[in-house]
N, C-alpha and C positions, 0 to 999 in steps of 0.2 A: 423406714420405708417411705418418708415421705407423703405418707397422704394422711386424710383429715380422721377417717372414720373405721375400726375395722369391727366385726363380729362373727362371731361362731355362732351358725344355726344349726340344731338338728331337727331331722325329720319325726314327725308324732308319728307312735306305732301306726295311726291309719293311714298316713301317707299325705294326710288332706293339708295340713300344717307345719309349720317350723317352729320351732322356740328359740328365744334366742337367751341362748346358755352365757353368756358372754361378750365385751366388747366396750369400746371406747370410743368415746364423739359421737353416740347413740344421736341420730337427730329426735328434738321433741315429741313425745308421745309415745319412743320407742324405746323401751327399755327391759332388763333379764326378767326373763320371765317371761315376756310377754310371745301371746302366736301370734304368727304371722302366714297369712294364706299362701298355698304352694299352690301358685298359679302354673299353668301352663305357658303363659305369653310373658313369663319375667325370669331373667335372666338365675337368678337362684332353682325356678322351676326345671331351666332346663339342665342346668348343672345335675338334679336330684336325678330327674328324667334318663338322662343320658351317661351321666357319671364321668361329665368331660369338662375341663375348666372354658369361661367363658371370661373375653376381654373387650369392654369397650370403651377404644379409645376417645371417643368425646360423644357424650349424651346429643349433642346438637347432629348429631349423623347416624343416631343410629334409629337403625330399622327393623333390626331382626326383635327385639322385644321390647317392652313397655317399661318406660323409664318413671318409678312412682316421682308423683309430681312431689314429695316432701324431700327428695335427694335434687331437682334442680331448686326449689327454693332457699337449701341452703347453698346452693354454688356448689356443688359436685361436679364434675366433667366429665370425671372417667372410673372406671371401676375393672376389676380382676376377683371372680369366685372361681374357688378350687372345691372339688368335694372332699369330702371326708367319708371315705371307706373301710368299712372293716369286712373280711372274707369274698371281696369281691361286689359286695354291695352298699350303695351309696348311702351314709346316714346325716348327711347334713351336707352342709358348706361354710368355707372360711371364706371370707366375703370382705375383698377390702375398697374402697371410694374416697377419691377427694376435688383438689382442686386443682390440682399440676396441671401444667399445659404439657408436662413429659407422661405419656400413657404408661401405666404401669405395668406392662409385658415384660420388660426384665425384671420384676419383682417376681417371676411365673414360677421359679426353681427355688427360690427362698419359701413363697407359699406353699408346694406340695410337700416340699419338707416339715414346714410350720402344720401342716394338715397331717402327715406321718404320727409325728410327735403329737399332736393333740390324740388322733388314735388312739395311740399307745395306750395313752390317761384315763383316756372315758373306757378302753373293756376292760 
């Protein structure tokens, strides 16, 4: 895939949290196990929210939601989450970020498959 960082979150029964079940180039202080707030104004949030993948092609332009400041201090640019559904309803997101100046929108068709496939696993 080309980029730096990718993790699997699911959603905690209460909705309020993710855990992150999985993942690689975790930035510091983030690692399995650990929750992670399901904000409404961050891009994982809206994924859970709406159950639609989200792409931003460079941290420096975006607007639509709040870029945690630990993803631009490692040099991240861009990002792509896909959810992860089981029966119609959203229980996480595959969540991938790095440093490419090529935004990862063609990776969109390899994720929801990779997000399929993880499916499968977790029910």
């Amino acid at each position: 895939l080309q980029m730096d960082m990718a993790k699997i979150l699911l959603l905690e029964p209460s909705g309020l949290e993710f855990r992150v079940a999985g993942g690689v180039g975790l930035p510091p202080g983030e690692g399995i196990g650990q929750r992670i707030a399901n904000e409404p104004g961050s891009s994982c949030g809206y994924v859970a929210a709406e159950g639609k993948p989200v792409l931003i092609a460079d941290y420096a332009e975006e607007q639509r939601f709040r870029v945690p400041a630990h993803q631009l201090e490692a040099g991240w640019v861009c990002e792509l989450s896909v959810p992860l559904a089981d029966r119609g309803r959203t229980i996480g997101a595959l969540h991938i970020t790095g440093t490419v100046d090529d935004p990862p929108q063609r990776h969109l068709t390899l994720l929801r498959t990779a997000a399929e496939e993880l499916r499968q696993q977790l029910i």
